[in-house]
ZAMAR-821878 format. One record per residue: residue number from 1; residue in one letter; x, y, z of N, C-alpha, C in turn. Coordinates in steps of 0.05 Angstrom, whole numbers, plus 5000, padded with zeros to 4 digits. Layout:
ZAMAR-821878
> seq  type  n_xx  n_yy  n_zz  ca_xx  ca_yy  ca_zz  c_xx  c_yy  c_zz
> NUM  A  X  Y  Z  X  Y  Z  X  Y  Z
...
//
This chain:
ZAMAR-821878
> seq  type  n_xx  n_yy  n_zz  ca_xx  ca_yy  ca_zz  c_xx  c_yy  c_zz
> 1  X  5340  5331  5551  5321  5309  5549  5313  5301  5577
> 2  X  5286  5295  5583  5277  5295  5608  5290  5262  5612
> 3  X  5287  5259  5649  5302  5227  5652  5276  5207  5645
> 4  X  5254  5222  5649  5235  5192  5640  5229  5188  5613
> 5  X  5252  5204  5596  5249  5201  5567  5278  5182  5560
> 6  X  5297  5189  5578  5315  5162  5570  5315  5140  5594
> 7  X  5293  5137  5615  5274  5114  5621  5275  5099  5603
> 8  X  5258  5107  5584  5246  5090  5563  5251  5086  5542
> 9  X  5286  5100  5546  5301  5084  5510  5318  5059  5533
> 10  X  5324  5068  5561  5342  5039  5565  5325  5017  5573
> 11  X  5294  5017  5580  5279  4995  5580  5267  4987  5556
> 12  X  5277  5007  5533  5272  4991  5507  5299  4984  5490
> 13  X  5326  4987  5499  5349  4969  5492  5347  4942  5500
> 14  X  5350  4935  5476  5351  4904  5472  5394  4886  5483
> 15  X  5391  4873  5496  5420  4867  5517  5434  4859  5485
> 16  X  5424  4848  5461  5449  4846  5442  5458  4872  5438
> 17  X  5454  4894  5433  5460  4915  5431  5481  4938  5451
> 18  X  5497  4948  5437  5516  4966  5458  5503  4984  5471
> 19  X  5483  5004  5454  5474  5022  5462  5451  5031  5439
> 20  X  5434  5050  5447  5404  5057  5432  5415  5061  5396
> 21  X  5432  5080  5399  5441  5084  5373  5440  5061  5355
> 22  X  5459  5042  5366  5466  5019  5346  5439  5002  5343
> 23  X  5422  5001  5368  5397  4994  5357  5380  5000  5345
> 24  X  5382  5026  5340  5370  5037  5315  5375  5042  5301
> 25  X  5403  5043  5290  5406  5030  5265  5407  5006  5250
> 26  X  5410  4988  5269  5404  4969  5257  5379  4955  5252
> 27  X  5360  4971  5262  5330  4962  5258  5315  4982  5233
> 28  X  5330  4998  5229  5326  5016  5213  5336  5002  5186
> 29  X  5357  4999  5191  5370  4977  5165  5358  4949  5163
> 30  X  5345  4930  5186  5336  4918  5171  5303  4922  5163
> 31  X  5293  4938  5164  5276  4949  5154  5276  4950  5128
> 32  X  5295  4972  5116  5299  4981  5100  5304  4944  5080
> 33  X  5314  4930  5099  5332  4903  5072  5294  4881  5070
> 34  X  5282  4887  5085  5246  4874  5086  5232  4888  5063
> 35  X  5237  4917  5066  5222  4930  5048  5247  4931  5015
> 36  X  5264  4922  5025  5284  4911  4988  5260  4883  4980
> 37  X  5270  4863  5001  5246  4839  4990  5217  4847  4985
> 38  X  5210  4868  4984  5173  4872  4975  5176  4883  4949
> 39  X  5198  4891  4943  5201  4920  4919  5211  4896  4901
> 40  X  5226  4874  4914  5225  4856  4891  5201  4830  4890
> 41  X  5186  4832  4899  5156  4817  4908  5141  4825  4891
> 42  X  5136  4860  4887  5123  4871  4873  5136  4874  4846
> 43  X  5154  4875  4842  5167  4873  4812  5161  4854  4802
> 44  X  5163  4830  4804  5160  4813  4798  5128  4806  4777
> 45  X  5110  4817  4798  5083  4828  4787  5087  4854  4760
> 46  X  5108  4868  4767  5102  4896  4748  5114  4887  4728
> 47  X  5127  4866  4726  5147  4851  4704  5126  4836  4687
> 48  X  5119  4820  4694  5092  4809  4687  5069  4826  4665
> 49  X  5069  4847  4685  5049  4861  4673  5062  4869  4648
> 50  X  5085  4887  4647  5096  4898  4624  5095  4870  4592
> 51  X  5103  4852  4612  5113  4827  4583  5083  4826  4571
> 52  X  5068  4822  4590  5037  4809  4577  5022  4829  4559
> 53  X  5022  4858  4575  5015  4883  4559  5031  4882  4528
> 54  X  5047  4883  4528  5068  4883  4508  5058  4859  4488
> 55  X  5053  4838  4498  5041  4820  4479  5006  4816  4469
> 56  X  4993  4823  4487  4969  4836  4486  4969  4857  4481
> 57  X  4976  4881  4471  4969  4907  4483  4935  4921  4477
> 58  X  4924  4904  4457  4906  4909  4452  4877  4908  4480
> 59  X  4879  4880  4475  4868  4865  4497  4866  4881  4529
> 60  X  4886  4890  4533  4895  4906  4558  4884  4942  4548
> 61  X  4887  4941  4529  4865  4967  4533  4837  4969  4537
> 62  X  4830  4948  4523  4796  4940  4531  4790  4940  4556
> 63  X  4810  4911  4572  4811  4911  4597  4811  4942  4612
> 64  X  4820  4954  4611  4825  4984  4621  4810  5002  4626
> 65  X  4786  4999  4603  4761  5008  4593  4745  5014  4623
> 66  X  4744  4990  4630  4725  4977  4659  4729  4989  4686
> 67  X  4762  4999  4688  4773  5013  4708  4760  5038  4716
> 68  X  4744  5036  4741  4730  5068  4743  4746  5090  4751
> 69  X  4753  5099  4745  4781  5120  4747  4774  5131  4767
> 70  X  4749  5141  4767  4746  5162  4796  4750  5161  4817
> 71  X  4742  5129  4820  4750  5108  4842  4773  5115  4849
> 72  X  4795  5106  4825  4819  5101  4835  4831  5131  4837
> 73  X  4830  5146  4822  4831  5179  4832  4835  5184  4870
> 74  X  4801  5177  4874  4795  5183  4910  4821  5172  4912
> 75  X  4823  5145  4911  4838  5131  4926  4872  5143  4925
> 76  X  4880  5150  4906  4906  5150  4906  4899  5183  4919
> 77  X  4891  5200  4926  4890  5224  4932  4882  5213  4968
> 78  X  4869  5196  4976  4859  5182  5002  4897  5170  5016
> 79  X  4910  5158  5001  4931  5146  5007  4951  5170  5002
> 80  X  4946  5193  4997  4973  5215  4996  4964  5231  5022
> 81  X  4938  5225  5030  4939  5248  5065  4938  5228  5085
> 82  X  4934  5202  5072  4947  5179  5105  4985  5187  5102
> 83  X  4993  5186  5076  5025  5184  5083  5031  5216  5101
> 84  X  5016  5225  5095  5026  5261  5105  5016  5252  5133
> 85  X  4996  5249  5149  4982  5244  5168  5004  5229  5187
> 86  X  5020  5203  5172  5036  5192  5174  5060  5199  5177
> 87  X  5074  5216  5164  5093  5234  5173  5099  5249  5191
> 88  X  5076  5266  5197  5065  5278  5216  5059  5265  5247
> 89  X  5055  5243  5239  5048  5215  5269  5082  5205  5277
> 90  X  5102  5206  5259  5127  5205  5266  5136  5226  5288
> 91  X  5137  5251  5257  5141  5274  5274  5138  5278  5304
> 92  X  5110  5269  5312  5098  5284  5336  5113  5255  5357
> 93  X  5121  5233  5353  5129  5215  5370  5164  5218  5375
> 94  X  5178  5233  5355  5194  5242  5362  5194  5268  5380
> 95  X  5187  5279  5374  5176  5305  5385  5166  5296  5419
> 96  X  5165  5276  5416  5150  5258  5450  5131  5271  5455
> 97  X  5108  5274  5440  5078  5276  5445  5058  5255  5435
> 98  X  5056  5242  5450  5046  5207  5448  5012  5214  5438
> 99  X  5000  5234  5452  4973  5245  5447  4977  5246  5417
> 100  X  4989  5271  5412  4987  5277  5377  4989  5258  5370
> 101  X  5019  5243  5362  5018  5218  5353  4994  5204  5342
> 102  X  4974  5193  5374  4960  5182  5363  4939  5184  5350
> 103  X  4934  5216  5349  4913  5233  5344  4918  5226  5312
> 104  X  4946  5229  5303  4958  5237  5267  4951  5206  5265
> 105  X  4952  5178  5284  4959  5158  5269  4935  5140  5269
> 106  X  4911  5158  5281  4887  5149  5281  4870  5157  5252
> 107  X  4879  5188  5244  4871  5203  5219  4886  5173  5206
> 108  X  4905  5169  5203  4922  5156  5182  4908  5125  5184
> 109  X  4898  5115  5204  4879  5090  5203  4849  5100  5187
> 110  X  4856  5110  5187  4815  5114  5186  4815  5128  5150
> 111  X  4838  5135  5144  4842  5137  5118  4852  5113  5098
> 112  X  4859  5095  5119  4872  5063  5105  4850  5054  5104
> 113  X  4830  5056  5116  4806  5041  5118  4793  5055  5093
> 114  X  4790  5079  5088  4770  5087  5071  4778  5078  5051
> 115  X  4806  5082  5046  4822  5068  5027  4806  5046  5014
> 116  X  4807  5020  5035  4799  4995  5035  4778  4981  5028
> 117  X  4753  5011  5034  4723  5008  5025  4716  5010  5010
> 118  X  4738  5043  4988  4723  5044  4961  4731  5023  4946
> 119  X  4765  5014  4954  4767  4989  4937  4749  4967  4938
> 120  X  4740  4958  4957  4713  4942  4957  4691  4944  4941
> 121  X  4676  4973  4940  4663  4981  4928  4672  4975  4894
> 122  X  4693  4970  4882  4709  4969  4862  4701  4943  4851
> 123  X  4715  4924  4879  4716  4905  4872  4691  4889  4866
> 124  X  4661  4898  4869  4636  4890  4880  4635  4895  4854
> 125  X  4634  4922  4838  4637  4926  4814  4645  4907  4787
> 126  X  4663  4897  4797  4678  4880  4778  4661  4851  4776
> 127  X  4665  4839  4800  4653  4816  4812  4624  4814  4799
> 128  X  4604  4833  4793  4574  4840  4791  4581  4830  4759
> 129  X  4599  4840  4749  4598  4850  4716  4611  4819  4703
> 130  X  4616  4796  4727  4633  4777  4719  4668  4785  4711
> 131  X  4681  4794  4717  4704  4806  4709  4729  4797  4730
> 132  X  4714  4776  4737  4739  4759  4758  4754  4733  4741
> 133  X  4771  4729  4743  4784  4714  4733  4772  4679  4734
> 134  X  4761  4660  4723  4748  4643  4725  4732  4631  4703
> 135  X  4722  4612  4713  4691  4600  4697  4679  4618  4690
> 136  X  4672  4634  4703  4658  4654  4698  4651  4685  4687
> 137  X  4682  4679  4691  4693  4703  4665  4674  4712  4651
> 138  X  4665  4735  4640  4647  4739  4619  4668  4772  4609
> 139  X  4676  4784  4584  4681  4805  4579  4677  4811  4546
> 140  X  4656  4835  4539  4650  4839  4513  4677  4850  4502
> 141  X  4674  4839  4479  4699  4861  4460  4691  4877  4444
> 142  X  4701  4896  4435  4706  4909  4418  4694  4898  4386
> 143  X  4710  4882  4382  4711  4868  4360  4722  4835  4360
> 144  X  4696  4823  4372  4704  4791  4370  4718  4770  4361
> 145  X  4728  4782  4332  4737  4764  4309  4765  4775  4314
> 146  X  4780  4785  4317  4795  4804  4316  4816  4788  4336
> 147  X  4831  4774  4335  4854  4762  4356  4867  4771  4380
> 148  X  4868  4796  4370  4882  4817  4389  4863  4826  4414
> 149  X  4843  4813  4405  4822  4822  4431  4801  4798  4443
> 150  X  4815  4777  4439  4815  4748  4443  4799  4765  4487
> 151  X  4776  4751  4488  4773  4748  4516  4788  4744  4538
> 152  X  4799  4714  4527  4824  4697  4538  4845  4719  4548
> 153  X  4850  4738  4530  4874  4755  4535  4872  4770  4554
> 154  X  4840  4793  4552  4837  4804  4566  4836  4796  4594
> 155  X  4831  4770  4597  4822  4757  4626  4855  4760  4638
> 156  X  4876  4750  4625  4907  4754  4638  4903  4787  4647
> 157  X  4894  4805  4638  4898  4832  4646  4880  4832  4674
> 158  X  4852  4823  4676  4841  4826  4702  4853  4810  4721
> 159  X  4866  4782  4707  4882  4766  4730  4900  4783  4752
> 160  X  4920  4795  4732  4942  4813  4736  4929  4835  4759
> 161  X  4904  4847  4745  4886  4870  4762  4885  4857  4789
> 162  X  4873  4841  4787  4864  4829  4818  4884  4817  4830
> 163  X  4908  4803  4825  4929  4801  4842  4953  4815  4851
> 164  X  4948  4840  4836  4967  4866  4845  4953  4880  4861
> 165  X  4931  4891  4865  4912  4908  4880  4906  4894  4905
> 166  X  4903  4855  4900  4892  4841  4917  4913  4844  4945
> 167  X  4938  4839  4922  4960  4843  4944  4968  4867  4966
> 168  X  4964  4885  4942  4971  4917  4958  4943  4928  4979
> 169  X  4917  4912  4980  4902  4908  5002  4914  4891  5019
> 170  X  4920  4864  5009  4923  4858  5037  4958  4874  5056
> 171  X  4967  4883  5041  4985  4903  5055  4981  4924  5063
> 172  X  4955  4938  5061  4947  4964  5068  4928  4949  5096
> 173  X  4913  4924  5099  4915  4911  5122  4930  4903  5145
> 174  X  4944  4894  5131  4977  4899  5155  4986  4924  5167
> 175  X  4982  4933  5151  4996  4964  5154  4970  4977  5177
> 176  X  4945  4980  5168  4927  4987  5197  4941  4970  5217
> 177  X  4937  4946  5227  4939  4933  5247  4957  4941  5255
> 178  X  4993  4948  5239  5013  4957  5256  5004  4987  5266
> 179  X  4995  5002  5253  4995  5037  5266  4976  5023  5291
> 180  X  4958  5005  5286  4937  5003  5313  4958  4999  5340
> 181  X  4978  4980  5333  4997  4967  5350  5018  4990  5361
> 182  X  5020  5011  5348  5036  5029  5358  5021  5049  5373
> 183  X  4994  5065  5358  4983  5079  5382  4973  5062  5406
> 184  X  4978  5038  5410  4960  5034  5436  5000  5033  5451
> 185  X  5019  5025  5437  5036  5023  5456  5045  5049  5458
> 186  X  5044  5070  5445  5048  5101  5450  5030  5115  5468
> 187  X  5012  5104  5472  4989  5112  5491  4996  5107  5512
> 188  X  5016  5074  5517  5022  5058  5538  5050  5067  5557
> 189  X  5063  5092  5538  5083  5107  5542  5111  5081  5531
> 190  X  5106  5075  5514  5129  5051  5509  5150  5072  5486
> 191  X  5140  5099  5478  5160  5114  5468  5167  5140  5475
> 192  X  5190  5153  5478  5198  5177  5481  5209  5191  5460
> 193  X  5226  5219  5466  5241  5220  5447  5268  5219  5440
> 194  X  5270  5207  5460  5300  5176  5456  5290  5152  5444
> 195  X  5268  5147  5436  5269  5116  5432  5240  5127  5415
> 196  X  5235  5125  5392  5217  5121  5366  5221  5113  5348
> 197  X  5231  5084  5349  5245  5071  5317  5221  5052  5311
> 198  X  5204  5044  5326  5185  5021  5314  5172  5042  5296
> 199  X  5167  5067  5312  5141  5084  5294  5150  5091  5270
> 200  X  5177  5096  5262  5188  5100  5246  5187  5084  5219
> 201  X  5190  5051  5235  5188  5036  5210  5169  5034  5210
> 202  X  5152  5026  5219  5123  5025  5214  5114  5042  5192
> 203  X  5123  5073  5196  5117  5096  5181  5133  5087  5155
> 204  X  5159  5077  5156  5167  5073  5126  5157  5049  5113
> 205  X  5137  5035  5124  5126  5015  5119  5105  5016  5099
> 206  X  5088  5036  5113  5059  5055  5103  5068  5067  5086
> 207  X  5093  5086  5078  5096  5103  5056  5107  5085  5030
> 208  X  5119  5059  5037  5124  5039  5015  5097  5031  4999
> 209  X  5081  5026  5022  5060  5014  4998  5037  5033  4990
> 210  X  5040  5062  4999  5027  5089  4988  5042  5090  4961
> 211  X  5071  5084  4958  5080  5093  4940  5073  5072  4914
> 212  X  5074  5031  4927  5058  5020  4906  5038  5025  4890
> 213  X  5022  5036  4902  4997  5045  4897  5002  5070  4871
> 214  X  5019  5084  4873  5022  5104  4857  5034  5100  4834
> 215  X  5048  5066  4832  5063  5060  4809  5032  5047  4791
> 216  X  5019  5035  4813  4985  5015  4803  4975  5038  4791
> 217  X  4964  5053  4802  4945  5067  4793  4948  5084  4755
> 218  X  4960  5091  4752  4974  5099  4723  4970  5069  4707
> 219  X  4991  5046  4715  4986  5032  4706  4968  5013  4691
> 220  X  4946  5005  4717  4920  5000  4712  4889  5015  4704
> 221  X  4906  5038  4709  4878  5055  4710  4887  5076  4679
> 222  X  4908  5091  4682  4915  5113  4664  4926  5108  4634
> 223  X  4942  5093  4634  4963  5087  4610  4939  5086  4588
> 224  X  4925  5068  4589  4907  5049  4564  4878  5072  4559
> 225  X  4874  5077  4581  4850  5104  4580  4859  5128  4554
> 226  X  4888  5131  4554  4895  5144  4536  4896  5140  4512
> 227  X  4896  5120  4503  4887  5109  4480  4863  5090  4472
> 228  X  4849  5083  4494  4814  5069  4488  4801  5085  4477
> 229  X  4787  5073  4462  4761  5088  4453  4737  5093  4465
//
């Protein structure tokens, strides 16, 4: 290992720490105990969803109807080559090539973003057709008279839509800003390959809520498609 590569793991040891090791594991672990509190953040929502589906289920297939699949298709196929891109942006910072790095973690921004637009495009969708949760609500049924497909109901399913998705944007927001925050300090030489634990979490950061996304998408988009008319 070259000396200006463990340069820059002892001007990035932090004085509570004995040595690099223990600092990275313990930043690794608490990582890991941040991303326990989101997985129960997000449950909380998928819990939700299950009870209400279960008691609507009707209602929630209608709702489902509206979901443009193709959309969400790109998208979950857009968020499986930022996580690879992403892996690959680890890879190359261990590897101590700060260039690649930011080459992989710029692909992996610019795919969070596209991410971000079709969902927009989605959401413009919805918003146009009245399908936001509100006064303004408007959603045809099926069959009006019919309880099980009560408006009211369906509206809890777009509620649910828009505050699970709403959320997992504004975390796919976060998530650009940190890769932005790492290639400019990997550019800045703030890592070698003694010392890449921010990129790391960062990277397990981005693959957590790639992987949200992959529990949403089935959920909101697939399950009910299989049985709508």
């Amino acid at each position: 290992m070259a000396t200006s590569d463990i340069q820059v793991a002892e001007h990035a040891l932090q004085h509570h720490f004995a040595d690099m090791e223990q600092q990275q594991e313990t930043s690794t672990f608490g990582m890991w105990m941040f991303l326990v509190t989101e997985i129960m953040f997000f449950g909380g929502l998928f819990c939700a969803y299950l009870v209400y589906r279960a008691s609507y289920y009707q209602a929630f297939v209608e709702g489902s109807q509206k979901m443009n699949i193709w959309l969400g298709a790109t998208n979950t196929a857009v968020l499986i080559c930022s996580s690879l891109s992403m892996a690959l942006g680890v890879r190359a910072a261990q590897m101590g090539k700060p260039k690649l790095m930011a080459v992989l973690l710029l692909i992996t921004i610019v795919l969070g973003c596209g991410f971000l637009g079709i969902k927009a495009v989605e959401y413009h969708e919805h918003w146009v057709n009245h399908e936001f949760p509100g006064p303004n609500f408007h959603f045809e049924t099926g069959d009006p008279a019919h309880p099980a497909t009560d408006p009211v109901h369906t509206e809890i399913y777009f509620s649910l839509y828009w505050a699970m998705t709403g959320l997992h944007a504004l975390h796919m927001v976060i998530g650009v800003g940190l890769v932005t925050w790492i290639i400019i300090a990997g550019l800045g030489g703030a890592y070698s390959r003694a010392y890449f634990t921010p990129v790391e979490n960062v990277g397990l950061y981005w693959h957590f809520v790639d992987l949200v996304w992959i529990y949403l998408f089935p959920l909101l988009y697939l399950i009910s498609k299989k049985h709508g008319g």
